[in-house]
N, CA, C and O atoms as a printed pandas DataFrame, in Angstrom:
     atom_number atom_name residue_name chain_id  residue_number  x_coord  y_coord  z_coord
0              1         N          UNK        A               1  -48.008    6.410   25.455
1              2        CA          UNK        A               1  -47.123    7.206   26.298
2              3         C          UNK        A               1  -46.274    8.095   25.388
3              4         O          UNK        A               1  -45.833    7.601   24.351
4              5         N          UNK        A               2  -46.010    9.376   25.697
5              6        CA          UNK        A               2  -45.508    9.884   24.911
6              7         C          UNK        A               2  -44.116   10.659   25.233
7              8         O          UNK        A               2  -43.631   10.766   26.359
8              9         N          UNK        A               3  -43.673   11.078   24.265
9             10        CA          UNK        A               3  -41.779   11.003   24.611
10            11         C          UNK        A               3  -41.459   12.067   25.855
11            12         O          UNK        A               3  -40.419   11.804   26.459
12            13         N          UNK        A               4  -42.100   13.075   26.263
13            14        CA          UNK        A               4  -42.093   14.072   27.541
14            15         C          UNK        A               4  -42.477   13.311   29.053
15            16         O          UNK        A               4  -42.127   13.691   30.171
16            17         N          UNK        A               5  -43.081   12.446   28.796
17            18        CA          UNK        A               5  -43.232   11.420   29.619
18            19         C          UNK        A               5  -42.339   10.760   30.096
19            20         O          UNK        A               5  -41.912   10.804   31.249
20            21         N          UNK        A               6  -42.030   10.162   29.304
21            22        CA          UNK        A               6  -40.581    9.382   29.337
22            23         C          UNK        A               6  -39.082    9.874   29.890
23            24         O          UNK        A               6  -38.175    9.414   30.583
24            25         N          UNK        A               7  -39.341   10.903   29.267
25            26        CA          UNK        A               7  -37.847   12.022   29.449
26            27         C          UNK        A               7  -37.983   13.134   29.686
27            28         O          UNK        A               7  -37.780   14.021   28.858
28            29         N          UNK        A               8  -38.392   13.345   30.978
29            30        CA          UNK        A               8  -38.296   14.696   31.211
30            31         C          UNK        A               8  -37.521   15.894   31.398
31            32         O          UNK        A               8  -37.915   17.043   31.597
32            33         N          UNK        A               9  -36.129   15.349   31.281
33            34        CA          UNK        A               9  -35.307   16.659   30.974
34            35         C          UNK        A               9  -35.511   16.901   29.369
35            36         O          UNK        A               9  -34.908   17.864   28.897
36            37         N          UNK        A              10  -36.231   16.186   28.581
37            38        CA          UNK        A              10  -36.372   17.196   26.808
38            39         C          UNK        A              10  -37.000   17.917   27.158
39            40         O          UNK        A              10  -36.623   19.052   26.868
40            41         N          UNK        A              11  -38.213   17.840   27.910
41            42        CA          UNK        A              11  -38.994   18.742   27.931
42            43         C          UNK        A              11  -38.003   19.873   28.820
43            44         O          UNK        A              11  -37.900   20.973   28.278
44            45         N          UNK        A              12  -37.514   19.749   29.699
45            46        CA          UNK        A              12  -36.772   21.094   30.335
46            47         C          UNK        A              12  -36.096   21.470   29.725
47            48         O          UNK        A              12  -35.956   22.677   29.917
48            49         N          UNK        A              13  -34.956   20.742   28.316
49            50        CA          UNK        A              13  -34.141   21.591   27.773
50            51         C          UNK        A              13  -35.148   22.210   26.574
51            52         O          UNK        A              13  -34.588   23.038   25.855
52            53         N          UNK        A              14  -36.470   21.941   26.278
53            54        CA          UNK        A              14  -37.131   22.459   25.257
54            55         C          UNK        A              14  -37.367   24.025   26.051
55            56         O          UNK        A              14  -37.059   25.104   25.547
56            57         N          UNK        A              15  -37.920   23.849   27.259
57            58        CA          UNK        A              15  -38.632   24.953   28.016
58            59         C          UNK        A              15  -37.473   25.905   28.374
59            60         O          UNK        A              15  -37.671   27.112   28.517
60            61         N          UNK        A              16  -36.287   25.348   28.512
61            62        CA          UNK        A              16  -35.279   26.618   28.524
62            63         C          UNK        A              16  -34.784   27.260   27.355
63            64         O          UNK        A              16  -34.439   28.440   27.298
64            65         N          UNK        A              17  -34.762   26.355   26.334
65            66        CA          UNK        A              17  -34.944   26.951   24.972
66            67         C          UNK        A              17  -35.849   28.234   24.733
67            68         O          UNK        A              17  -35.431   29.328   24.352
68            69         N          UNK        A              18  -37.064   27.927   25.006
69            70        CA          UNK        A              18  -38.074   28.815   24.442
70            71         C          UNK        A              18  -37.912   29.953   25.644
71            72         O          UNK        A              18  -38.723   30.861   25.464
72            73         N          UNK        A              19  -37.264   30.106   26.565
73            74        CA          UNK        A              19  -37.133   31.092   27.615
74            75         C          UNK        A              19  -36.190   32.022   26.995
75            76         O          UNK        A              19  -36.476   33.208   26.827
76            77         N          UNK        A              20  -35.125   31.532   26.667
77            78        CA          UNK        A              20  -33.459   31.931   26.453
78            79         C          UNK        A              20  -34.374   33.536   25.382
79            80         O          UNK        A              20  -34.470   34.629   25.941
80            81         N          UNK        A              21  -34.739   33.396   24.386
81            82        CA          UNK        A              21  -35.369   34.972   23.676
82            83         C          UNK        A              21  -35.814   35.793   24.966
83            84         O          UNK        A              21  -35.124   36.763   25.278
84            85         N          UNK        A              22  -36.863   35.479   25.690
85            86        CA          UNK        A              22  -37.686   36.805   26.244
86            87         C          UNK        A              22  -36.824   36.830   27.372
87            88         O          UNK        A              22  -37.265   37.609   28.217
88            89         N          UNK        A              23  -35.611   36.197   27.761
89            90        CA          UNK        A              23  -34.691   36.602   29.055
90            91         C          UNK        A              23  -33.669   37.939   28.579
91            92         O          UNK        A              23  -33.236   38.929   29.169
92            93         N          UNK        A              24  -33.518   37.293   26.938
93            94        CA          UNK        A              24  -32.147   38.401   26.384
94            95         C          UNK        A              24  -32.672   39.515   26.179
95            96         O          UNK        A              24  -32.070   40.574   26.354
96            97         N          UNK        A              25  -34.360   39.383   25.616
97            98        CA          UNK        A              25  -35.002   40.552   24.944
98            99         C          UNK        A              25  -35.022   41.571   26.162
99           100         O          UNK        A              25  -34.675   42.752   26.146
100          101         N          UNK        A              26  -35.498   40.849   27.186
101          102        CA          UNK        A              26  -35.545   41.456   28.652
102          103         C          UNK        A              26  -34.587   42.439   28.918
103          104         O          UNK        A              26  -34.627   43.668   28.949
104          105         N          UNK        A              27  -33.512   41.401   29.144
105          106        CA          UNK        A              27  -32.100   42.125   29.742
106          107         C          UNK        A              27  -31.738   43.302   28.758
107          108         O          UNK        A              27  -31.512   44.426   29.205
108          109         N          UNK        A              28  -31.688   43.031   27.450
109          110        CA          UNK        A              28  -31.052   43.989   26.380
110          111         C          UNK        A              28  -32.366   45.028   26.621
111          112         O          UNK        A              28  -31.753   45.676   27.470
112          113         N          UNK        A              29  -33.637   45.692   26.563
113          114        CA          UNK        A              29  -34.381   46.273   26.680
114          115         C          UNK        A              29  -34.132   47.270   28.238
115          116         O          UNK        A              29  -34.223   48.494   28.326
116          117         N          UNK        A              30  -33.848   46.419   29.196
117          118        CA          UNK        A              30  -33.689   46.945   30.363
118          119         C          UNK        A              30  -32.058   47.791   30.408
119          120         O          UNK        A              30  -31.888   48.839   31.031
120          121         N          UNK        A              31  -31.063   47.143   29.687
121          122        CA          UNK        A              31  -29.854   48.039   29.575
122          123         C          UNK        A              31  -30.038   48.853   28.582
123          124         O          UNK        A              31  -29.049   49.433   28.135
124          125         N          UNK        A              32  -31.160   49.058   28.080
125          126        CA          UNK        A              32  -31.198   50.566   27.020
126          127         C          UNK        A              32  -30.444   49.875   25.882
127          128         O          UNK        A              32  -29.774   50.678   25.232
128          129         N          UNK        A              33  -30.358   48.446   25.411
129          130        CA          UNK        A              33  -29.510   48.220   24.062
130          131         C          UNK        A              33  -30.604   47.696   23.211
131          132         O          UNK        A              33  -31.621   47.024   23.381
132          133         N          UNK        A              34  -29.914   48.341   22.109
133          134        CA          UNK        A              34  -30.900   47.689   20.976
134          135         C          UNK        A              34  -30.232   46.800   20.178
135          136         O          UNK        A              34  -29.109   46.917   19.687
136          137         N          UNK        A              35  -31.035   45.880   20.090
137          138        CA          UNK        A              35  -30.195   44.806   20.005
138          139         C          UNK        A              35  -30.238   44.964   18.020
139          140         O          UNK        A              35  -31.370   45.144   17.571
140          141         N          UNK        A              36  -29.317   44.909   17.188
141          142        CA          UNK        A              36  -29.072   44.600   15.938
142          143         C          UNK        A              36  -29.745   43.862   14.963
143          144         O          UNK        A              36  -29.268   42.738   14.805
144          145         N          UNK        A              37  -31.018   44.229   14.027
145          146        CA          UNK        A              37  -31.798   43.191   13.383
146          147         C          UNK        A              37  -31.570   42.987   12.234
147          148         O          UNK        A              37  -32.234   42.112   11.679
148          149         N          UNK        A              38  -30.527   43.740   11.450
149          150        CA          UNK        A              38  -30.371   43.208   10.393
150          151         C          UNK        A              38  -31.034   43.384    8.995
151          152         O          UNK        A              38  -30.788   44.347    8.268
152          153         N          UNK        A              39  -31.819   42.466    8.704
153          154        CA          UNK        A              39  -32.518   42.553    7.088
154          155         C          UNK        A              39  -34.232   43.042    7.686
155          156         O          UNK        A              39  -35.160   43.522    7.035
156          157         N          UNK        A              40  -34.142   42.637    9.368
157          158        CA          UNK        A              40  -36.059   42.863    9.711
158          159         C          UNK        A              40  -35.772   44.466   10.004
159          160         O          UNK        A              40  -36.855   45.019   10.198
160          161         N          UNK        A              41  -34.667   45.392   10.098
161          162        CA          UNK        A              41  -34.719   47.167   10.525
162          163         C          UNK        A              41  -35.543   47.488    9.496
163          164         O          UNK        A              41  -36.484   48.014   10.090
164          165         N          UNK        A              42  -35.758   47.508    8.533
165          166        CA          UNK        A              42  -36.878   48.474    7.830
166          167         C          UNK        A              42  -38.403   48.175    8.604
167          168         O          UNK        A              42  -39.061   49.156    8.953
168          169         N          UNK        A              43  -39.009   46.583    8.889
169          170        CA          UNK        A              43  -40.102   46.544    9.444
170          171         C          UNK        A              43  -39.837   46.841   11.290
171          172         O          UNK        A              43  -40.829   46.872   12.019
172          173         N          UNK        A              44  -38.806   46.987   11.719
173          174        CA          UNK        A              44  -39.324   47.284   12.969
174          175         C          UNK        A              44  -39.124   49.005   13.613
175          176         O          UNK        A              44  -39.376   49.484   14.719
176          177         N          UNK        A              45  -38.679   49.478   12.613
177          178        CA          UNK        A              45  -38.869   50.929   12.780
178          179         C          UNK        A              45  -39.988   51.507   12.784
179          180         O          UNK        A              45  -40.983   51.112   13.390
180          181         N          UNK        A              46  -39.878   52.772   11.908
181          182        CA          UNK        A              46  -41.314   53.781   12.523
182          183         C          UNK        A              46  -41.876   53.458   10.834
183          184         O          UNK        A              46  -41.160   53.140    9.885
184          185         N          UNK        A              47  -43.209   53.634   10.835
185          186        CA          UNK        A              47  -43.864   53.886    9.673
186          187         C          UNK        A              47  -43.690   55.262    9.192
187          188         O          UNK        A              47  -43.370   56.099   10.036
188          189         N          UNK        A              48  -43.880   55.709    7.734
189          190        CA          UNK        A              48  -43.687   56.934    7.307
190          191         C          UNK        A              48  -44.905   57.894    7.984
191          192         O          UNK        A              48  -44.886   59.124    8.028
192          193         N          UNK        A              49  -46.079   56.914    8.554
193          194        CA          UNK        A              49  -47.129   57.420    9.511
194          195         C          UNK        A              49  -46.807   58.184   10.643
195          196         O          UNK        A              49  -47.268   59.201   11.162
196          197         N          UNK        A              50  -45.627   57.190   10.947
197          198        CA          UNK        A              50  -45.748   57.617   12.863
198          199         C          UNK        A              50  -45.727   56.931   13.487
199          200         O          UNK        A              50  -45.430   57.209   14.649
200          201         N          UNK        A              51  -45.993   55.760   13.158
201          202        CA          UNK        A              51  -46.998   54.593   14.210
202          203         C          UNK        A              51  -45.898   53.267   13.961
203          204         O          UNK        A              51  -45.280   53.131   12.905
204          205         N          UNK        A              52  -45.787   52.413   15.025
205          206        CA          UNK        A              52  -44.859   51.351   15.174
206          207         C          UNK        A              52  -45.532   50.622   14.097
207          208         O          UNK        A              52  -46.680   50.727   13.665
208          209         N          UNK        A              53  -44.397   49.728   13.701
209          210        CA          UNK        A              53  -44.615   48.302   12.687
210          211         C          UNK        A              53  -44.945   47.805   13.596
211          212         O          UNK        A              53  -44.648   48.041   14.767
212          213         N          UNK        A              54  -45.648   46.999   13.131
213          214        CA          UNK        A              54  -46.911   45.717   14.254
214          215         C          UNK        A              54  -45.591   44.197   14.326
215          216         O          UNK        A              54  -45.669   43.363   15.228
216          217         N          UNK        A              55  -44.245   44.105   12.966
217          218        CA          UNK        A              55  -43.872   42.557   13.287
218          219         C          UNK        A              55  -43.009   43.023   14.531
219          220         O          UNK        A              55  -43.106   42.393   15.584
220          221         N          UNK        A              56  -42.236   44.026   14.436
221          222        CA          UNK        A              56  -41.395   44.223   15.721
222          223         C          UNK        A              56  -42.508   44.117   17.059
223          224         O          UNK        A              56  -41.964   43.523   17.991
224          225         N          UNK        A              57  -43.554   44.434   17.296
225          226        CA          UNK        A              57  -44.534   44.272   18.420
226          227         C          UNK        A              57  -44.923   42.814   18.837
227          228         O          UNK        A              57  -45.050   42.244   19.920
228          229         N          UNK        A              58  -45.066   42.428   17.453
229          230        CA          UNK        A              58  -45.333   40.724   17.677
230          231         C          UNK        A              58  -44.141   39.779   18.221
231          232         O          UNK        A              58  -44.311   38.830   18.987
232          233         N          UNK        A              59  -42.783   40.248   17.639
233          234        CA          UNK        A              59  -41.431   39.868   18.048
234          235         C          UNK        A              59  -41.234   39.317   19.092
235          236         O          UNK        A              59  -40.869   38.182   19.398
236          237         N          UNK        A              60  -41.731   40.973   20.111
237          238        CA          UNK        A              60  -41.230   41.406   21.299
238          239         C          UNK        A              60  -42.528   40.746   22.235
239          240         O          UNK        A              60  -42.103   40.631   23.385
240          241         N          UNK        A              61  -43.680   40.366   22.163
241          242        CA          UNK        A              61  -44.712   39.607   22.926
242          243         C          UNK        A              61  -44.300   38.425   22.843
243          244         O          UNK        A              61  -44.058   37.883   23.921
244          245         N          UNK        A              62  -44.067   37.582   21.521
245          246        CA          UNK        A              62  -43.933   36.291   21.539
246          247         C          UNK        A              62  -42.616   36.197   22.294
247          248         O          UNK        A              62  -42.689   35.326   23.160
248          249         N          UNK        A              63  -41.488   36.778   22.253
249          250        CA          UNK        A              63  -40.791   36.332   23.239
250          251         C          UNK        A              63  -40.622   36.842   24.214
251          252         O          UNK        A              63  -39.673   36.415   24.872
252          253         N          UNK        A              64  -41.321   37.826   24.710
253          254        CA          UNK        A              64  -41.903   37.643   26.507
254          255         C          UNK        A              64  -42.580   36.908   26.974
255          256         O          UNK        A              64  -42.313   36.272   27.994
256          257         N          UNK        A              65  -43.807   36.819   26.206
257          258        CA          UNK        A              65  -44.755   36.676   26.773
258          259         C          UNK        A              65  -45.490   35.101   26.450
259          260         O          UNK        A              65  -45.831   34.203   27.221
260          261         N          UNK        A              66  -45.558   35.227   24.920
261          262        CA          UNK        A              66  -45.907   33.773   24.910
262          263         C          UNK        A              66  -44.958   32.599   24.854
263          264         O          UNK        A              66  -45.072   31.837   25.814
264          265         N          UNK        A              67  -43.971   32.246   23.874
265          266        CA          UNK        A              67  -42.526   31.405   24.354
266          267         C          UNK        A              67  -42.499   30.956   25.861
267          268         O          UNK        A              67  -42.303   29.767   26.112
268          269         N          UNK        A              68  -42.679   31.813   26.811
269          270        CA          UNK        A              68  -42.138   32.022   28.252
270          271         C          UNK        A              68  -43.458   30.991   28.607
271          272         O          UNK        A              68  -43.129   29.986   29.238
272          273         N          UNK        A              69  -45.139   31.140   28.226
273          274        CA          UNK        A              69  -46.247   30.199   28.433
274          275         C          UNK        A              69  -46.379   28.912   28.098
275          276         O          UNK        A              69  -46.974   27.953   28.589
276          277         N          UNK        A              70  -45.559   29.125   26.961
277          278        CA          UNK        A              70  -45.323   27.633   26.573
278          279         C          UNK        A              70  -44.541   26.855   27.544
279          280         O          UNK        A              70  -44.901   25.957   28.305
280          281         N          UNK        A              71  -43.325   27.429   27.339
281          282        CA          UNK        A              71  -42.596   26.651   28.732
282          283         C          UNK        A              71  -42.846   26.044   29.665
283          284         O          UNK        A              71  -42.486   24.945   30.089
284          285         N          UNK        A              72  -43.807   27.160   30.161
285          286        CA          UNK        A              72  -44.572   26.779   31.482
286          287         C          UNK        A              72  -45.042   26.033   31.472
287          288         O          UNK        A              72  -44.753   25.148   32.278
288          289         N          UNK        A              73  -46.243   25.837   30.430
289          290        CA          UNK        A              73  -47.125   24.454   30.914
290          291         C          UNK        A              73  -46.788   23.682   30.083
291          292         O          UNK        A              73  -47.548   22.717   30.163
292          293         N          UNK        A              74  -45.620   23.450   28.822
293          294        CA          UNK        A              74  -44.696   21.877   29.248
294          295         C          UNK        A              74  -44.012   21.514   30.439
295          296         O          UNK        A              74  -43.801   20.380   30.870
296          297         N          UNK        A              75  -43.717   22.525   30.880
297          298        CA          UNK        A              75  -42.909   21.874   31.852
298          299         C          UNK        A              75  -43.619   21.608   33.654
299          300         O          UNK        A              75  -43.308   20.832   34.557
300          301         N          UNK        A              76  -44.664   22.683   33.522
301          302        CA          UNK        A              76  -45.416   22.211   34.597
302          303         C          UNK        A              76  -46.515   21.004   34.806
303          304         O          UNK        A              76  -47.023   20.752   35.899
304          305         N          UNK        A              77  -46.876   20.111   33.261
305          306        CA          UNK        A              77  -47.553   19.464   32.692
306          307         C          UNK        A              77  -46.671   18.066   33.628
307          308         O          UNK        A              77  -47.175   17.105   34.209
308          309         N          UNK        A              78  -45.258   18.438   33.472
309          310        CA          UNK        A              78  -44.465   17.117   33.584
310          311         C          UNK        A              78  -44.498   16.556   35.106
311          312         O          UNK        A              78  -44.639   15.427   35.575
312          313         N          UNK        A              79  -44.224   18.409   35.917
313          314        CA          UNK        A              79  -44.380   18.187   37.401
314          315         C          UNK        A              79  -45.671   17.465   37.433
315          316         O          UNK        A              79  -45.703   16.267   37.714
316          317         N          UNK        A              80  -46.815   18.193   37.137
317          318        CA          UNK        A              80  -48.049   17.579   37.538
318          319         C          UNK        A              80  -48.019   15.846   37.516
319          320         O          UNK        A              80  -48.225   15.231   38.562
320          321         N          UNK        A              81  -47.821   15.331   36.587
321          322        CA          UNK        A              81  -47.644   14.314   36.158
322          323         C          UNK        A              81  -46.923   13.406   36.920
323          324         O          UNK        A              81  -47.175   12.202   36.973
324          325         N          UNK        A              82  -46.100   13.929   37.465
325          326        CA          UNK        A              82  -44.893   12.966   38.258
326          327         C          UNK        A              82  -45.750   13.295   39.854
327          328         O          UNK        A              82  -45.718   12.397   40.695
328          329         N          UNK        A              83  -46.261   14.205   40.080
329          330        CA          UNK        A              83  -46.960   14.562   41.320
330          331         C          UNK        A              83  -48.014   13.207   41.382
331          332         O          UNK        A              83  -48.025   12.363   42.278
332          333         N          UNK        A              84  -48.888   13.246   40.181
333          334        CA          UNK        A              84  -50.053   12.141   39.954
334          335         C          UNK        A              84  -49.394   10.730   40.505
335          336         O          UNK        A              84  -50.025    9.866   41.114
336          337         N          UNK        A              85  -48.151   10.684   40.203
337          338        CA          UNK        A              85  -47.566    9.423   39.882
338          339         C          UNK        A              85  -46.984    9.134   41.832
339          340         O          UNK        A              85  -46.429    8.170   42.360
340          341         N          UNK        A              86  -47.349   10.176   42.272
341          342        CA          UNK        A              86  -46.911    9.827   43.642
342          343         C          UNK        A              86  -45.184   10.055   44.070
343          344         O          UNK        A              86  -44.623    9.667   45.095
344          345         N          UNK        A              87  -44.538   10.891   42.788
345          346        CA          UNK        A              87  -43.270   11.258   42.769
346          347         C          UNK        A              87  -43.054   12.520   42.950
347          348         O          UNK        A              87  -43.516   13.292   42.110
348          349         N          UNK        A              88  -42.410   12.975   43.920
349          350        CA          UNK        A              88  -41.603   14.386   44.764
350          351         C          UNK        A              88  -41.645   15.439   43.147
351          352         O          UNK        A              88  -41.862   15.149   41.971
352          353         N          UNK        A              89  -41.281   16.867   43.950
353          354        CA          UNK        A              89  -41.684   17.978   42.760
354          355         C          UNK        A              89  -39.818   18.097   42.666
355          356         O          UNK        A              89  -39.143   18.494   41.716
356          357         N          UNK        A              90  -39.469   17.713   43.699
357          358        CA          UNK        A              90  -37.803   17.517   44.095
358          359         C          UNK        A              90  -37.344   15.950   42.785
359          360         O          UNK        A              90  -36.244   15.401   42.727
360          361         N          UNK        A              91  -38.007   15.765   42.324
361          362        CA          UNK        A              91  -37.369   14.741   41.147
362          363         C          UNK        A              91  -37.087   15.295   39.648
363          364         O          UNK        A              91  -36.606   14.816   38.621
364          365         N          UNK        A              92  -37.550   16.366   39.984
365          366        CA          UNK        A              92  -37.426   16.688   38.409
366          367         C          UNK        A              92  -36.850   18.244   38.580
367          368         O          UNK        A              92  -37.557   19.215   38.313
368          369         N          UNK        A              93  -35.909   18.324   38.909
369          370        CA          UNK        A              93  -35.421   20.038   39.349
370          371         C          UNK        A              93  -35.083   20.395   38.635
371          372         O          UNK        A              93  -34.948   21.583   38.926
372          373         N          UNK        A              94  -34.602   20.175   37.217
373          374        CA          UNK        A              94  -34.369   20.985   35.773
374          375         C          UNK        A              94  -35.753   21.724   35.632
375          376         O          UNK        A              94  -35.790   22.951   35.534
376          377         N          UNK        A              95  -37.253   20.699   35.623
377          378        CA          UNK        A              95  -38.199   20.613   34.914
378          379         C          UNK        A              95  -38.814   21.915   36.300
379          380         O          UNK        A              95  -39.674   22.708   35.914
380          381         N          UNK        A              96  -38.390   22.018   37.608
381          382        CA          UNK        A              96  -39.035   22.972   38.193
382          383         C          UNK        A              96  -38.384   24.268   38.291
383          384         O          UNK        A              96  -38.969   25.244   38.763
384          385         N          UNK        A              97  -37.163   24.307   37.849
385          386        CA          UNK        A              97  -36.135   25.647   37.529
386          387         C          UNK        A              97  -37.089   26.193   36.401
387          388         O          UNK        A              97  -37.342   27.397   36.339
388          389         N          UNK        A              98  -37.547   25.398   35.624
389          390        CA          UNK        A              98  -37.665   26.091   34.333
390          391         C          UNK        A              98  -38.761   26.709   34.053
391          392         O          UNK        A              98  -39.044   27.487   33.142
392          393         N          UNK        A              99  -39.627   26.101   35.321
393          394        CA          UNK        A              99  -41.098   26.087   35.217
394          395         C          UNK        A              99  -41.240   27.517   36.312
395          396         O          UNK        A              99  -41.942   28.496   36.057
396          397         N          UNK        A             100  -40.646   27.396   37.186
397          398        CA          UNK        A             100  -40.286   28.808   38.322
398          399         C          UNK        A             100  -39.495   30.343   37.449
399          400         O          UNK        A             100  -39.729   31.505   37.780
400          401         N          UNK        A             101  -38.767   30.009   36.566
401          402        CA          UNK        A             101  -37.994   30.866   35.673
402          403         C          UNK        A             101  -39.109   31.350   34.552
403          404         O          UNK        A             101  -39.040   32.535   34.226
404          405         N          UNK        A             102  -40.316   30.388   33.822
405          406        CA          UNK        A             102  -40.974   30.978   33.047
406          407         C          UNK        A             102  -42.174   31.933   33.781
407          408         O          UNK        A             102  -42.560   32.962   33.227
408          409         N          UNK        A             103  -42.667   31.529   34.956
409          410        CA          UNK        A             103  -43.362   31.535   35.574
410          411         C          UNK        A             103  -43.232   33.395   36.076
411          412         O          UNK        A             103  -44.208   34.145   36.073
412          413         N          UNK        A             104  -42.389   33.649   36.309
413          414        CA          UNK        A             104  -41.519   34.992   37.004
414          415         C          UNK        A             104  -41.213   35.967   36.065
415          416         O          UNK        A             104  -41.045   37.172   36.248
416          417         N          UNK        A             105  -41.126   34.953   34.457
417          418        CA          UNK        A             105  -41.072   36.259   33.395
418          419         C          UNK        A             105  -42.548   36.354   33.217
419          420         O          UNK        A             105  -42.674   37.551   32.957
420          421         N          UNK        A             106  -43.468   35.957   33.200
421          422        CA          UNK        A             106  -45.001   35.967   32.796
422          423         C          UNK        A             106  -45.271   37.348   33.790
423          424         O          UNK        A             106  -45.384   38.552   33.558
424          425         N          UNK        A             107  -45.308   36.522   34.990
425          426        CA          UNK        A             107  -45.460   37.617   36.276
426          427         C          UNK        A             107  -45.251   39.298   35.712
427          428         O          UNK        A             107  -46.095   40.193   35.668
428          429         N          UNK        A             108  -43.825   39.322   35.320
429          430        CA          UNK        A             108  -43.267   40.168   35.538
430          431         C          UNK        A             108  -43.870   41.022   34.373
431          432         O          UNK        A             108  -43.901   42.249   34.470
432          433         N          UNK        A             109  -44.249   40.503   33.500
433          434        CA          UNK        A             109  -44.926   41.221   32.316
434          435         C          UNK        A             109  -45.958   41.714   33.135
435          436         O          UNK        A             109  -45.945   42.855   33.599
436          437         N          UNK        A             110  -46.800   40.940   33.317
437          438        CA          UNK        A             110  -48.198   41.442   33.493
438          439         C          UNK        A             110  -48.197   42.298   34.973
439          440         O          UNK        A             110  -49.122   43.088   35.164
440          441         N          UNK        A             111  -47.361   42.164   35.797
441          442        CA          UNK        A             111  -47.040   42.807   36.709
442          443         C          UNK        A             111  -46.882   44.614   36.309
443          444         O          UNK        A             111  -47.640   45.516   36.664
444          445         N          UNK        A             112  -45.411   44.725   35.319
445          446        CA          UNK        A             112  -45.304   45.818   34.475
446          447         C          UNK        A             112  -46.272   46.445   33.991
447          448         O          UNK        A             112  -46.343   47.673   34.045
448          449         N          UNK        A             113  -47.374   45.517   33.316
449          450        CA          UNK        A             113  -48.739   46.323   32.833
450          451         C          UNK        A             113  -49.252   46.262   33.796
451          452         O          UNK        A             113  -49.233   47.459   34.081
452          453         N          UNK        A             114  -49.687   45.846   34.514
453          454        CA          UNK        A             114  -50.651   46.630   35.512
454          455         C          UNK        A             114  -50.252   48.163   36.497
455          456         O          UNK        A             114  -51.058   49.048   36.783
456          457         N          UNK        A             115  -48.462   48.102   36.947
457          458        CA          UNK        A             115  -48.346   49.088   37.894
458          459         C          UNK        A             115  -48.407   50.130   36.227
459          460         O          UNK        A             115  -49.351   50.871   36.504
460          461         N          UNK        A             116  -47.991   50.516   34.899
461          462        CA          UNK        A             116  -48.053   50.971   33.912
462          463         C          UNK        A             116  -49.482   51.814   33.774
463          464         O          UNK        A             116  -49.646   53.034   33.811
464          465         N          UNK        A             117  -50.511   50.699   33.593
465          466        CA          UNK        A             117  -51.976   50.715   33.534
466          467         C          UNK        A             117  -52.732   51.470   34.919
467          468         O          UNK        A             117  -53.479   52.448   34.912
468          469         N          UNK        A             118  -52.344   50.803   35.876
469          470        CA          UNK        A             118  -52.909   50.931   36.979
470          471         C          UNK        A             118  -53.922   52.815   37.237
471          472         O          UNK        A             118  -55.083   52.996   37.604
472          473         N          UNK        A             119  -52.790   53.909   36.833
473          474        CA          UNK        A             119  -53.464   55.218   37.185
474          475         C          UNK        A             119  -54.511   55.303   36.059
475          476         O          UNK        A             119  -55.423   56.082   36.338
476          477         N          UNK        A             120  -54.609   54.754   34.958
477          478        CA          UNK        A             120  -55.344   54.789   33.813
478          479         C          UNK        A             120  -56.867   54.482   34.690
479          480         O          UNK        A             120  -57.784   55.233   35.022
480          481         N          UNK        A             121  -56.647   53.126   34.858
481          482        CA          UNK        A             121  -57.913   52.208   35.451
482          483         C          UNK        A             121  -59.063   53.414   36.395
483          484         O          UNK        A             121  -60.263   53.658   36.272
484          485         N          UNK        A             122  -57.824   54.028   37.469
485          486        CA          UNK        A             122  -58.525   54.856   38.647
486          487         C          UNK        A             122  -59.078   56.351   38.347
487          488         O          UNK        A             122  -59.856   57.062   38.985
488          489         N          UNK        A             123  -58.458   56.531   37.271
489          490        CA          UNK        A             123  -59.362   57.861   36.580
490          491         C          UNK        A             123  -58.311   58.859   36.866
491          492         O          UNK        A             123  -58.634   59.909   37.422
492          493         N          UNK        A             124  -57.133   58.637   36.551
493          494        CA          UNK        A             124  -56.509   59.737   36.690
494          495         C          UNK        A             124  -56.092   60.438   35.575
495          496         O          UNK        A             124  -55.465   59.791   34.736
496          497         N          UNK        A             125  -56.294   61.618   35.370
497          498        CA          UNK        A             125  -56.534   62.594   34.155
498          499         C          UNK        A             125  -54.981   62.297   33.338
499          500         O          UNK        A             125  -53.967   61.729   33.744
500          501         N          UNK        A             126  -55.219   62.778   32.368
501          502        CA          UNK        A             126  -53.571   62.643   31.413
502          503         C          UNK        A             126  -52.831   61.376   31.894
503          504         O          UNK        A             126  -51.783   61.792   32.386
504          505         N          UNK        A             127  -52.859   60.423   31.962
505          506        CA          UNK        A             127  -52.506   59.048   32.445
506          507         C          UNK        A             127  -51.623   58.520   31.382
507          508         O          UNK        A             127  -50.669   57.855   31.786
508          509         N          UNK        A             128  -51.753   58.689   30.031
509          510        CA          UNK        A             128  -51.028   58.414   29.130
510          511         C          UNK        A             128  -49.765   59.068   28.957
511          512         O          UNK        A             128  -49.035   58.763   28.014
């Protein structure tokens, strides 16, 4: 048996952990702020090319996008589990906040790329 088992609010305070980046990155991105990096500004600026640094890109996915997956299926791992066990999804309401909260940033990404993407897909000229 292993310790998420046992205690399922670690696992919810782990899964709100790994949320807390792609919520701020979110919010600060959506108010037009850039948020302050410090010693990483030389790699997340522009190349003398033109072309974005790839760690600022990786930054900004891992904490939307993947962080936010992880969450999810620790913490939906736990519901399942307690479901198996013949126990309410109403017993573990940290563990389904967190799992509904990662769940909605995922969405919302891939949501973004698609309405983004979407005129590309249908052939609409200059789309970029």
């Amino acid at each position: 048996m292993n310790v998420l088992e046992r205690t399922p609010w670690l696992s919810a305070i782990l899964g709100a952990l790994l949320i807390v980046p792609g919520i701020a990155l979110f919010v600060l991105l959506n108010l037009n702020i850039e948020p302050p990096m410090g010693p990483l500004e030389p790699y997340l600026g522009r190349n003398p090319d033109g072309g974005p640094h790839v760690l600022g890109s990786l930054i900004a996915f891992n904490a939307i996008v993947v962080l936010p997956v992880i969450a999810l299926i620790l913490n939906f791992g736990v519901l399942m589990r307690a479901l198996r066990k013949g126990v309410a999804f109403t017993s573990h309401p940290l563990n389904l906040l967190v799992t509904l909260t990662a769940a909605s940033i995922v969405l919302a990404f891939v949501g973004a790329i698609l309405i983004d993407q979407y005129p590309c897909w249908i052939g609409v000229p200059n789309c970029d």
